[in-house]
C-alpha positions in Angstrom: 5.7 37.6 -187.8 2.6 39.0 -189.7 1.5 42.2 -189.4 -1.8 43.4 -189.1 -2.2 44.5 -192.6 -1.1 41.3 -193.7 -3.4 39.4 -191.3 -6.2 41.1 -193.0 -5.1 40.4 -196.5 -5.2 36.7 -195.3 -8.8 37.2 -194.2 -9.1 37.9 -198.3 -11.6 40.6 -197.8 -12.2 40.5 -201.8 -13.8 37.2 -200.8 -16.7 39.0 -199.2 -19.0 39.5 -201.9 -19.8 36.0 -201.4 -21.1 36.6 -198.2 -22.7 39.5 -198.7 -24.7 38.9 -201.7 -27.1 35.7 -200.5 -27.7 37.3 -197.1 -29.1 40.8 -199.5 -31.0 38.7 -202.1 -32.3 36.4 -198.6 -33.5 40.0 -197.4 -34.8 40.8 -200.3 -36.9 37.8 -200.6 -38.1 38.3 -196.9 -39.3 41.9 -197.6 -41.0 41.0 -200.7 -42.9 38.3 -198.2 -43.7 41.5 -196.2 -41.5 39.9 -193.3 -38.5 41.3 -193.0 -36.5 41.4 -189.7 -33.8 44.1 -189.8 -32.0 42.5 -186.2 -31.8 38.6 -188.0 -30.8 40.3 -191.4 -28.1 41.5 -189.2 -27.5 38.7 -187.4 -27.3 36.2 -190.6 -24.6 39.1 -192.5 -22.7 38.5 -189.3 -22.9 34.6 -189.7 -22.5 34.6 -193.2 -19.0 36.9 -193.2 -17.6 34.8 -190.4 -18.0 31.6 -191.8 -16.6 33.7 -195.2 -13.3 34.3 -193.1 -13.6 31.2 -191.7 -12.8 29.3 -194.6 -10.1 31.8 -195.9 -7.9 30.9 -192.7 -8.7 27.5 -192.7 -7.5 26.9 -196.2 -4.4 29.1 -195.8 -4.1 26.6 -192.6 -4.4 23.4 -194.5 -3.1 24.1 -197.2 -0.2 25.5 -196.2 0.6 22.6 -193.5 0.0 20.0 -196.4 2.6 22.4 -199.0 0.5 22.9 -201.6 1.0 26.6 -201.1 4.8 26.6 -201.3 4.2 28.6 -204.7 1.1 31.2 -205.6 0.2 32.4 -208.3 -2.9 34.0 -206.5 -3.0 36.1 -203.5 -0.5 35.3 -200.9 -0.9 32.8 -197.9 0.4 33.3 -194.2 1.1 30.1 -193.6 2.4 28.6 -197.2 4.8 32.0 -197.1 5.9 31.7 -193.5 4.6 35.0 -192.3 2.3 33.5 -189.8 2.6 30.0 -187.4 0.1 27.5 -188.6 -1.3 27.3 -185.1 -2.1 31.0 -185.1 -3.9 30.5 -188.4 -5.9 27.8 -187.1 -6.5 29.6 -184.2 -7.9 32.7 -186.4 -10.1 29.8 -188.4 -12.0 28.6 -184.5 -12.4 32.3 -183.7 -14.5 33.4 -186.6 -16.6 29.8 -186.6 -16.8 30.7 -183.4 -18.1 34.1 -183.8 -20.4 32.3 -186.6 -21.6 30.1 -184.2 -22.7 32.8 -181.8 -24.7 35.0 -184.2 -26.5 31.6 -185.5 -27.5 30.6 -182.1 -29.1 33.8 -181.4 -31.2 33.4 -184.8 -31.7 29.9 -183.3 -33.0 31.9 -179.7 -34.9 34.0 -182.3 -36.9 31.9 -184.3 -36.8 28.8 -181.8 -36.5 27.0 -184.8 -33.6 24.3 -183.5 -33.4 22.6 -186.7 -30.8 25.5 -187.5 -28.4 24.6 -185.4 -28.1 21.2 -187.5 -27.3 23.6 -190.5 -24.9 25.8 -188.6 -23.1 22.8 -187.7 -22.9 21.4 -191.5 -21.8 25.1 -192.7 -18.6 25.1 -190.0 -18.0 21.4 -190.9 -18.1 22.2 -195.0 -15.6 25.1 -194.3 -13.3 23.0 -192.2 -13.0 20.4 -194.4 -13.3 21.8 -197.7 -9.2 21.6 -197.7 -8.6 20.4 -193.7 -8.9 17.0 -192.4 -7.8 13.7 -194.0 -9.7 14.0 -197.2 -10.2 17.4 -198.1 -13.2 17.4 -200.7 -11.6 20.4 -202.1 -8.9 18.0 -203.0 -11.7 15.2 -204.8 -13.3 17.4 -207.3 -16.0 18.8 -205.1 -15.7 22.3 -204.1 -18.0 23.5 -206.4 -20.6 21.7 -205.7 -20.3 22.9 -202.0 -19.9 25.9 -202.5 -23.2 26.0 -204.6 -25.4 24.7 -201.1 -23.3 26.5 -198.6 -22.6 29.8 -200.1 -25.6 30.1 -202.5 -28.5 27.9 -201.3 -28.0 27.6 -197.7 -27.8 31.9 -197.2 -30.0 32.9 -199.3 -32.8 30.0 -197.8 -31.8 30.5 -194.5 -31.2 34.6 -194.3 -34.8 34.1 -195.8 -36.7 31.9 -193.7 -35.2 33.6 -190.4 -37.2 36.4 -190.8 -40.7 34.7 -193.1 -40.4 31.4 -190.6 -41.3 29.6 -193.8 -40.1 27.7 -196.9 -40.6 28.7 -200.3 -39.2 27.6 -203.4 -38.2 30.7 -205.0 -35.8 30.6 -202.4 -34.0 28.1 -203.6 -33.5 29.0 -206.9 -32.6 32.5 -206.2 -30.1 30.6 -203.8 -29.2 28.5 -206.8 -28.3 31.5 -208.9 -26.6 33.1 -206.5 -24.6 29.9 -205.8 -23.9 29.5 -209.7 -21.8 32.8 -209.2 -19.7 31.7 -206.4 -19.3 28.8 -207.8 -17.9 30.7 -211.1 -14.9 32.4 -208.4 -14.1 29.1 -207.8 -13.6 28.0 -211.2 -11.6 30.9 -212.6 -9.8 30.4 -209.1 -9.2 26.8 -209.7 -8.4 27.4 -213.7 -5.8 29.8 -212.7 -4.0 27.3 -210.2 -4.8 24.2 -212.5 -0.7 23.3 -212.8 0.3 24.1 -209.4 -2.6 22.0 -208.3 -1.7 19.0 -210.4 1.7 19.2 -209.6 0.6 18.5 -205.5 -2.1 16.0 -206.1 -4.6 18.6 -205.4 -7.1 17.4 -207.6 -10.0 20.1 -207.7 -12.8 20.0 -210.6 -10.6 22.2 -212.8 -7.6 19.7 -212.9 -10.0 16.6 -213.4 -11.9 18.5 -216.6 -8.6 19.9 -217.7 -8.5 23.9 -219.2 -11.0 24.0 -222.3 -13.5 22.1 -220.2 -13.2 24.4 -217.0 -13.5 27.6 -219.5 -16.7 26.3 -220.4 -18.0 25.4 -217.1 -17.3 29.3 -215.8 -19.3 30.1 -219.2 -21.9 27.7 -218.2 -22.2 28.8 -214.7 -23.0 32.3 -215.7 -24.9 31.6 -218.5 -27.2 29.2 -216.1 -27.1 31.4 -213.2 -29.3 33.7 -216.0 -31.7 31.2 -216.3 -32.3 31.1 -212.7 -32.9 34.6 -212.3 -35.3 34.3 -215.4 -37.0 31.4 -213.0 -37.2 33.5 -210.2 -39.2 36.6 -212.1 -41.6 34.4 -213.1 -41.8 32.8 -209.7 -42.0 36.2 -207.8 -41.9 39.5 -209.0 -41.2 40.3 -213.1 -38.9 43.3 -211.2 -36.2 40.5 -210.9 -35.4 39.8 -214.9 -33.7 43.6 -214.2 -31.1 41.7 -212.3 -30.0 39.9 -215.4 -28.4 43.2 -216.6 -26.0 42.9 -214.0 -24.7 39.7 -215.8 -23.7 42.0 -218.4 -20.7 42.7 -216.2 -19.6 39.1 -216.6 -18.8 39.7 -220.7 -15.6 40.9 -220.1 -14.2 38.1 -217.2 -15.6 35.4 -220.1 -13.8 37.4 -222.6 -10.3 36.7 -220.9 -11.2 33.0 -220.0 -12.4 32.1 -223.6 -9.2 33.8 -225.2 -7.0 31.3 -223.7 -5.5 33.5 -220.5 -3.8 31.8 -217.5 -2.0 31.8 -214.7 -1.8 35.7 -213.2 -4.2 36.9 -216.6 -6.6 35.2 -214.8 -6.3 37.7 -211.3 -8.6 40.1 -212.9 -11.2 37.6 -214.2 -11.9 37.0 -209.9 -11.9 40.1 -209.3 -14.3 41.2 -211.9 -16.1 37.4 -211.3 -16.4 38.9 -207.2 -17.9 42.2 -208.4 -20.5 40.6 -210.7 -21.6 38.8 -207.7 -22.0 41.5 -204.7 -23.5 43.6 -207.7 -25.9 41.0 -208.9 -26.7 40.1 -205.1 -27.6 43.4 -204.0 -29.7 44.4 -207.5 -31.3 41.2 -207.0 -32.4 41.9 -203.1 -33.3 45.1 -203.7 -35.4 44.4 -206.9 -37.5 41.6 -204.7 -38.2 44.2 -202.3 -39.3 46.3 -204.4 -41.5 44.3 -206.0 
């Protein structure tokens, strides 16, 4: 039986920064509108870690149900490790959509704007079948590019318009850039589990590219995640190419992926990938509103 420490380790907390980070540059975009809305900041932080923990249990859930967690190389799993029954897991996943699912109805009560509840359906649906169901995009090659809409776009559009009640396209790209970064986790994530993966048929983005190609696409998504920011200076405030200086702390994660490092060498480069991002995030919100 798990314990409660081990419960939250399986909520992978270091995960956060990717829910943290779109809902502060959203935020940020909304106070530089003049129109920011402490309560539905709140409310979309609350959303945003939910559907975050969400997807952790649901992939420890189907994952470790279809045994393609028998061996980690990563953080452990409750299931895939026996330290927790699969239906318990599952039951953990439904309880934070569900608490997801409450916060984004009352945003929906908020802003009567009903259209939302479309997206807050698509966002629980991405999470649970990223590895769940009968064919697990995760498993096709096309996590990243999910992860780009629903943990980059999607927050940092929707924490946004929630409080402005409009649409503007700076929003999306500082979504974009902030999606580029997630999306970088991912890859090291996916670079470090290439061979396990294989081995299972689990054939992510990483295994179809193969390792020199992968290295370049976690190069690439930082280095394009830059140009975005760049983008949205000139699209809002010239405040925002400050932000880029937080890339900096991405030299030494590319560092360790360029020199050829693998399998548990690659631990720190997500770790270091997950601080870049809640960094960049919350220098990028904060430089909007100050602009």
């Amino acid at each position: 039986m798990a314990t409660a420490a081990q419960w939250f380790e399986g909520a992978r907390p270091r995960t956060l920064p990717a829910a943290l980070a779109p809902v502060a540059v959203g935020t940020g975009l909304a106070t530089y509108a003049a129109s920011a809305i402490p309560v539905r900041a709140a409310l979309a932080l609350v959303v945003a870690v939910a559907l975050q923990v969400g997807v952790n249990y649901a992939n420890d859930y189907s994952d470790g149900i279809k045994g393609t967690d028998a061996v980690r190389v990563g953080p452990f799993r409750l299931v895939g490790q026996g330290l927790a029954a699969p239906t318990r897991v599952r039951a953990a996943a439904f309880v934070s959509f569900g608490v997801a699912a409450v916060a984004g109805l009352a945003l929906v009560l908020l802003t009567a704007a009903w259209w939302l509840l479309l997206v807050g359906l698509a966002s629980i649906a991405a999470a649970w079948l990223y590895t769940g169901g009968p064919r697990p995009y995760g498993y096709a090659g096309l996590g990243e590019v999910f992860v780009l809409v629903f943990f980059g776009i999607v927050p940092v559009a929707g924490t946004a318009y929630v409080q402005v009640l409009a649409m503007h396209a700076v929003d999306a790209v500082a979504g974009l850039a902030v999606g580029l970064l997630a999306c970088a986790i991912l890859v090291a994530n996916n670079l470090r589990d290439i061979p396990g993966d294989a081995a299972v048929g689990k054939r992510t983005l990483a295994v179809r590219l193969g390792e020199s190609s992968t290295r370049l696409l976690y190069v690439g998504s930082l280095a394009c995640a830059g140009l975005a920011t760049i983008a949205v200076g000139l699209m809002s405030t010239p405040l925002a190419y400050l932000a880029l200086l937080a890339l900096l702390l991405g030299v030494p994660a590319v560092r360790t992926v360029m020199s050829g490092a693998s399998g548990p060498a690659l631990i720190a480069v997500l770790k270091q990938t997950g601080v870049l991002l809640l960094v960049y995030g919350l220098a990028l919100g904060i430089l909007l509103a100050l602009g």
